[in-house]
C-alpha positions as a Markdown table, in Angstrom:
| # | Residue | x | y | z |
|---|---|---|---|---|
| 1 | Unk | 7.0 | -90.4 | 45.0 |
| 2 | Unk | 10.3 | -92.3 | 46.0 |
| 3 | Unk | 13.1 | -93.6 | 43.8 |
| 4 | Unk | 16.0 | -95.4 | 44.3 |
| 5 | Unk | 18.2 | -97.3 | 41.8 |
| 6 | Unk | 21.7 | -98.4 | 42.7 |
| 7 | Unk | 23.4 | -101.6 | 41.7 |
| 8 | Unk | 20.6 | -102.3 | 38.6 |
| 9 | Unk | 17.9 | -102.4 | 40.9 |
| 10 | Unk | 15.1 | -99.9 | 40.7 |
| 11 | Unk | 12.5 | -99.0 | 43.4 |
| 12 | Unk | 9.6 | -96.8 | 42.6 |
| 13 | Unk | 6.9 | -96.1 | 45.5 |
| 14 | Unk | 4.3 | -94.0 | 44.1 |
| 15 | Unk | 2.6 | -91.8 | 46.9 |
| 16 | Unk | 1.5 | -88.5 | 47.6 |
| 17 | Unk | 3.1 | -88.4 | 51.1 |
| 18 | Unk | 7.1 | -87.7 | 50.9 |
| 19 | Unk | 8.9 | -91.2 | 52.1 |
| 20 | Unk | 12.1 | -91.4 | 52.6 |
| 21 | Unk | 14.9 | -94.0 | 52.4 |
| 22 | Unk | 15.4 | -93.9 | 55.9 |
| 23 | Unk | 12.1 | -94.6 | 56.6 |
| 24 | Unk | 11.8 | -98.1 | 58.9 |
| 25 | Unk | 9.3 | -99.7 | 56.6 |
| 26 | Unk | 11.3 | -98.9 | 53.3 |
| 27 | Unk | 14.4 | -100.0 | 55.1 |
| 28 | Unk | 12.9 | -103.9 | 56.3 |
| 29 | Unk | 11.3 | -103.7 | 52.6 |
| 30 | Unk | 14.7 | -103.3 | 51.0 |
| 31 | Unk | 16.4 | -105.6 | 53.6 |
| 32 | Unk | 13.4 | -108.3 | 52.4 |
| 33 | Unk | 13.7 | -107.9 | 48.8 |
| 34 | Unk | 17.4 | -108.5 | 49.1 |
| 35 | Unk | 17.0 | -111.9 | 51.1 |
| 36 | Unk | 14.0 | -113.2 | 48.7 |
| 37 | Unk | 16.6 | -112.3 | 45.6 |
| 38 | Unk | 19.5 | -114.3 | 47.9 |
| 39 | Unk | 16.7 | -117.5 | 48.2 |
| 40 | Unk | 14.2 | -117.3 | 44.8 |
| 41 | Unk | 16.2 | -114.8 | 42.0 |
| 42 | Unk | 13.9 | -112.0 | 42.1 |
| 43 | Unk | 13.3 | -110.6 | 38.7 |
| 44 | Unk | 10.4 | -108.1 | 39.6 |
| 45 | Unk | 7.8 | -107.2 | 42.3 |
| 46 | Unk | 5.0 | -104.5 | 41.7 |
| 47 | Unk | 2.2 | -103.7 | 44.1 |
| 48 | Unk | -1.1 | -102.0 | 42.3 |
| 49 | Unk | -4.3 | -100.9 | 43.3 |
| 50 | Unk | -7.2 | -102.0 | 41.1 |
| 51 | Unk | -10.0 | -100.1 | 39.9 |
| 52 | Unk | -11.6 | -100.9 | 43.2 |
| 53 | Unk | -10.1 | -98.4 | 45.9 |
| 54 | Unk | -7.8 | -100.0 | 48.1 |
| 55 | Unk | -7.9 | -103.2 | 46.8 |
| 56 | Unk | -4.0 | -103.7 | 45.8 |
| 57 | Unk | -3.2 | -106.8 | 43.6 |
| 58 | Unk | 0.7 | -108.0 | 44.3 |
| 59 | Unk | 3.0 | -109.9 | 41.9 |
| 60 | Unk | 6.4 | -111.2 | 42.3 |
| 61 | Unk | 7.7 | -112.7 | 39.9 |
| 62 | Unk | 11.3 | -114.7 | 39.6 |
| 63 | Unk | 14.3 | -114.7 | 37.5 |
| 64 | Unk | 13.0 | -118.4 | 36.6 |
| 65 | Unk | 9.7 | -117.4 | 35.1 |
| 66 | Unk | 7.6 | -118.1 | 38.1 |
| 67 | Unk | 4.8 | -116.3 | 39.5 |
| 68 | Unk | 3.0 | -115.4 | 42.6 |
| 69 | Unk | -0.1 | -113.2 | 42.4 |
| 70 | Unk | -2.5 | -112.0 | 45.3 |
| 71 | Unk | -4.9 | -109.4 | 45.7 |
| 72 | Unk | -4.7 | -107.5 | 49.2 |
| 73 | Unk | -8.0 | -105.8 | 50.4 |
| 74 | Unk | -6.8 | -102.9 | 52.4 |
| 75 | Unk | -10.0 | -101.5 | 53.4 |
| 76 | Unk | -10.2 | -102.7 | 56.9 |
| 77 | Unk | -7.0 | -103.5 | 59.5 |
| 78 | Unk | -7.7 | -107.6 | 59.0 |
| 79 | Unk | -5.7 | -107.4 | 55.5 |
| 80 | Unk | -7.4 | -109.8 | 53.8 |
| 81 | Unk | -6.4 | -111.7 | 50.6 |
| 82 | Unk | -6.3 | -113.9 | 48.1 |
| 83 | Unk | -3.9 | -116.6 | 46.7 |
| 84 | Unk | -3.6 | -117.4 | 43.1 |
| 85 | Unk | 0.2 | -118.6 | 42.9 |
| 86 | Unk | 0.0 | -121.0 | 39.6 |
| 87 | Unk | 3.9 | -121.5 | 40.0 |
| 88 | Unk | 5.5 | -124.4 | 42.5 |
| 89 | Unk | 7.5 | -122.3 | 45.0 |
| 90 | Unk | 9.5 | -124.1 | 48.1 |
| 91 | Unk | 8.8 | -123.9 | 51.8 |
| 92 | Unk | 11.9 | -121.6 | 52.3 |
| 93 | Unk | 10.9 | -119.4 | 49.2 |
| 94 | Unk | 7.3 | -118.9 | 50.8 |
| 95 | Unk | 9.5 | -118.2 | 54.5 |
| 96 | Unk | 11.2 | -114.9 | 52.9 |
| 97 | Unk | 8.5 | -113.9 | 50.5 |
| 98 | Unk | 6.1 | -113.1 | 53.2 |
| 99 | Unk | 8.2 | -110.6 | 54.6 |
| 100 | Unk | 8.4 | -109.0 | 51.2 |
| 101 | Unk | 4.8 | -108.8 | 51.3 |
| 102 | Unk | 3.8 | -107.6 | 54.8 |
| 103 | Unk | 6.3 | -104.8 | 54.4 |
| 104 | Unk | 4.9 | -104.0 | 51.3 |
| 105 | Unk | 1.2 | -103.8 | 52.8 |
| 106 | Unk | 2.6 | -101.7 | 55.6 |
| 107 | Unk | 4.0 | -99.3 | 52.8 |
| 108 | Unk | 0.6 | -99.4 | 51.0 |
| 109 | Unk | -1.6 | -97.8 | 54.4 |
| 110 | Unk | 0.9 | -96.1 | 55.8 |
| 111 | Unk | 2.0 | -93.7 | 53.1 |
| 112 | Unk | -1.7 | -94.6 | 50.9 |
| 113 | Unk | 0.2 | -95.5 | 47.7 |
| 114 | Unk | -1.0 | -96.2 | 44.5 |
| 115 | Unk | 1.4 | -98.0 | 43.0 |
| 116 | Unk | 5.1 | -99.9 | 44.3 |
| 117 | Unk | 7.5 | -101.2 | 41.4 |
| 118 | Unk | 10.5 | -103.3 | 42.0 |
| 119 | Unk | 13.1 | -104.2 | 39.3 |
| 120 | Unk | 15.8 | -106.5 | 40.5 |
């Protein structure tokens, strides 16, 4: 497991491999996260796997109210996925969300977590 809160933000990685904050991946996540709060006003972001093994739904969610959902299948290297983002969100709000995700993901396989909670 991995915790950090500083500032009012929390992070909570839930593994059963040790991560570290130096780790590269946590670092570009927590570099992401802060640019997507700088663009959108992030409220909250949680990554959890479903009943279904590796099969990880994402939400983000804004300080506005808005919402973007997706389920990840990690079962195979082509990271598959869904969209269901009921909320309007701009070009340059999709531009820094992405890396949010993908760095997420990368967590998710590389240190096989069950669970990643972000409170901004």
């Amino acid at each position: 497991m991995f915790e950090l809160n500083t500032d009012g933000h929390s992070i909570e990685i839930n593994s059963s491999v040790a991560i570290a904050l130096a780790d590269p991946l946590v670092q570009i996540m927590i570099v992401a996260l802060l640019n997507l709060d700088k663009v959108s006003g992030l409220a909250s972001m949680t990554l959890t796997e479903t009943a279904t093994p590796k099969i990880h739904e994402f939400v983000l969610e804004a300080n506005d109210g808005r919402i973007w959902t997706q389920l990840f299948d990690l079962r195979d290297v082509k990271d598959a996925f869904t969209f269901d983002v009921p909320d309007f969100w701009t070009t340059t709000e999709f531009a820094v969300n992405r890396p949010v995700r993908e760095s997420t993901i990368a967590i998710a396989r590389k240190f096989l977590t069950s669970s990643i909670e972000v409170n901004w």
